[in-house]
C-alpha positions in Angstrom: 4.6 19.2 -0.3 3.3 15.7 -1.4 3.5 14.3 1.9 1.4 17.5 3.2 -1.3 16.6 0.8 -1.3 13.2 1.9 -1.8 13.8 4.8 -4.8 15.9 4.5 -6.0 13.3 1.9 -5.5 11.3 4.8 -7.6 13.2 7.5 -10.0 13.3 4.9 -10.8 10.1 3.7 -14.2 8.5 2.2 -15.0 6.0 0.1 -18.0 6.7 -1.8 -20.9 4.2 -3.4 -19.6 4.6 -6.5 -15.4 4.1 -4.8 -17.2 0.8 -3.0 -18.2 -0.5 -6.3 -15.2 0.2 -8.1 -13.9 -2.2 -5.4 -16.4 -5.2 -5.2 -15.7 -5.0 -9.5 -12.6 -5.6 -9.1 -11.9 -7.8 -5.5 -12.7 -11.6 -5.1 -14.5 -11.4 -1.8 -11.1 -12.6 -0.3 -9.6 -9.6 -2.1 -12.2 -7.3 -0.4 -11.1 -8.9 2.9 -7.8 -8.2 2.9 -8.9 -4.4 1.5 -10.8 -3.9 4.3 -8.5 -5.0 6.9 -6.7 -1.5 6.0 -7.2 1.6 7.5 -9.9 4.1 5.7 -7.1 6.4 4.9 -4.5 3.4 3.2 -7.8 2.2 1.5 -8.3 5.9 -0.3 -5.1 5.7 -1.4 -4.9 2.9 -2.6 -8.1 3.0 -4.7 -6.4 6.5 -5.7 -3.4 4.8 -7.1 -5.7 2.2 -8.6 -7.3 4.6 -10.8 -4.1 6.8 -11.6 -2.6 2.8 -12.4 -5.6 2.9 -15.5 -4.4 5.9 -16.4 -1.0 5.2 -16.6 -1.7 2.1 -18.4 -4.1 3.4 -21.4 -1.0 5.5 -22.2 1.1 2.8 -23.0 0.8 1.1 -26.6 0.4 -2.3 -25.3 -0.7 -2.1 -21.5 -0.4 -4.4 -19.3 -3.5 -6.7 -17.8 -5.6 -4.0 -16.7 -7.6 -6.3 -14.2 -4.4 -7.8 -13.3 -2.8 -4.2 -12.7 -5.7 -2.6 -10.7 -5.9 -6.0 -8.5 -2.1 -5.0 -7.2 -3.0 -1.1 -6.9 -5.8 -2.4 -4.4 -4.2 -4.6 -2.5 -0.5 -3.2 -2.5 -0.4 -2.2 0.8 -2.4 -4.8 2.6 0.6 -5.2 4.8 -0.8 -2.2 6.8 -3.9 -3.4 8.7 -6.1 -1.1 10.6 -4.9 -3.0 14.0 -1.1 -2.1 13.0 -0.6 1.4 11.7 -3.2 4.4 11.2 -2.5 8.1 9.9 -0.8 9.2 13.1 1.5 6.2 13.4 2.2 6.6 9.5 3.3 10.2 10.0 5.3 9.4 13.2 7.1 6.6 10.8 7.8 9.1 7.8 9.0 11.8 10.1 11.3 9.4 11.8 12.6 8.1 8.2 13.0 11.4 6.7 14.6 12.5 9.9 16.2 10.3 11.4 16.6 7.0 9.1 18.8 5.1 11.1 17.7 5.2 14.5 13.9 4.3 12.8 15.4 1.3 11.8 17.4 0.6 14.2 13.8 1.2 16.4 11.6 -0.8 13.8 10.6 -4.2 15.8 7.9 -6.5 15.5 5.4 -6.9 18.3 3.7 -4.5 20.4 2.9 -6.5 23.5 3.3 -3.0 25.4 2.2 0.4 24.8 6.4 1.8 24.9 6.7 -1.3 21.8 4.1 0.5 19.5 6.6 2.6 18.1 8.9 0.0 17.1 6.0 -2.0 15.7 4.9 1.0 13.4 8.5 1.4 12.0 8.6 -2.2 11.5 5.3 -2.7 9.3 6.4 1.2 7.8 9.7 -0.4 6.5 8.3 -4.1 6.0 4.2 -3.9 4.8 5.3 -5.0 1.1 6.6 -7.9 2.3 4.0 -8.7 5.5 1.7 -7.7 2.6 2.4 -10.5 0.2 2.6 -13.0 3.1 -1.1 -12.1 3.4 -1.9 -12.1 -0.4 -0.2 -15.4 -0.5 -1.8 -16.6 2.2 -5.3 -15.6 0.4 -4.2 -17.4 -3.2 -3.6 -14.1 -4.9 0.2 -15.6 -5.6 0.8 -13.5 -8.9 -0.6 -10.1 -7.0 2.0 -11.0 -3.9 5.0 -11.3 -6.6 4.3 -7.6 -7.7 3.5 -6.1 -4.0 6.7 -7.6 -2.2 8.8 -5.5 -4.7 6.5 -2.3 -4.9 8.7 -0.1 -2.6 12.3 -1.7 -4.1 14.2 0.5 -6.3 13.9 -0.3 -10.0 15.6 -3.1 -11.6 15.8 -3.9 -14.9 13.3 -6.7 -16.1 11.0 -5.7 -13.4 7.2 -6.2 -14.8 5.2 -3.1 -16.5 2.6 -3.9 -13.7 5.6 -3.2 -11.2 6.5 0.0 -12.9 3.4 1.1 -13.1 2.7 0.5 -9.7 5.4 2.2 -8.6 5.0 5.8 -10.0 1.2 5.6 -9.7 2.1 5.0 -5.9 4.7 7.6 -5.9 2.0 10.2 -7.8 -0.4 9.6 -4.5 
């Protein structure tokens, strides 16, 4: 049922004035770049798990670096650009993954030179965005934020960061 309401989340999408200036508060112009580059569906969500990251975080006794923390909710899954993935190739990728999560990986492959390659490109960035993500975040200087994205999707290990954990259930709640 979560992935239902993500989708229509999805199909739904808007930032508002008030969303847009959540984001220019908290994003270098660099930051904003990279935001931007996402489709308006992956940029809802992720100011959604930005703001469900603060609330996470004012329930812990000593929180995190808030700016710090909502600066990786932003940008966390840069590593899907408008040009590589929007809602329909997202849902193609979970349904393959929940369906059949072999053959998508076998299937996931970089490039999409052709039209019969998208596919494989879409599983590719669907199985690979945390780490194309932090390439881009590295790329930008935003070296400590690319430390916590690459890892975002990883299973939990112990010493990861209380940004990481964070991160990761306030991405799972949205």
């Amino acid at each position: 049922m979560n992935r239902v309401g993500q989708f229509f989340r999805a199909m739904g999408a808007r930032l508002t004035e008030e969303d847009l200036g959540y984001i220019r508060k908290h994003l270098s112009p660099e930051g904003q770049a990279l935001f931007f580059r996402m489709n308006l569906a992956d940029q809802y969500h992720a100011l959604r798990v930005a703001h469900t990251a603060e609330a996470l975080a004012e329930q812990k006794a000593e929180g995190p670096d808030r700016e710090f923390l909502i600066r990786c909710a932003l940008l966390h899954d840069v590593g899907r650009t408008r040009a590589d993935m929007g809602v329909f190739g997202k849902v193609f990728a979970v349904l393959m993954h929940s369906f059949a999560p072999n053959t998508s990986k076998r299937w996931a492959r970089k490039g999409k030179r052709h039209l019969y390659e998208y596919p494989g490109h879409v599983l590719h960035v669907y199985y690979h965005h945390p780490a194309i993500g932090a390439e881009l975040l590295e790329e930008a200087g935003f070296m400590e934020e690319a430390a916590v994205v690459r890892f975002h999707h990883r299973p939990p290990e112990a010493g990861d960061s209380l940004v990481l954990q964070i991160l990761r259930k306030a991405d799972e709640m949205n």
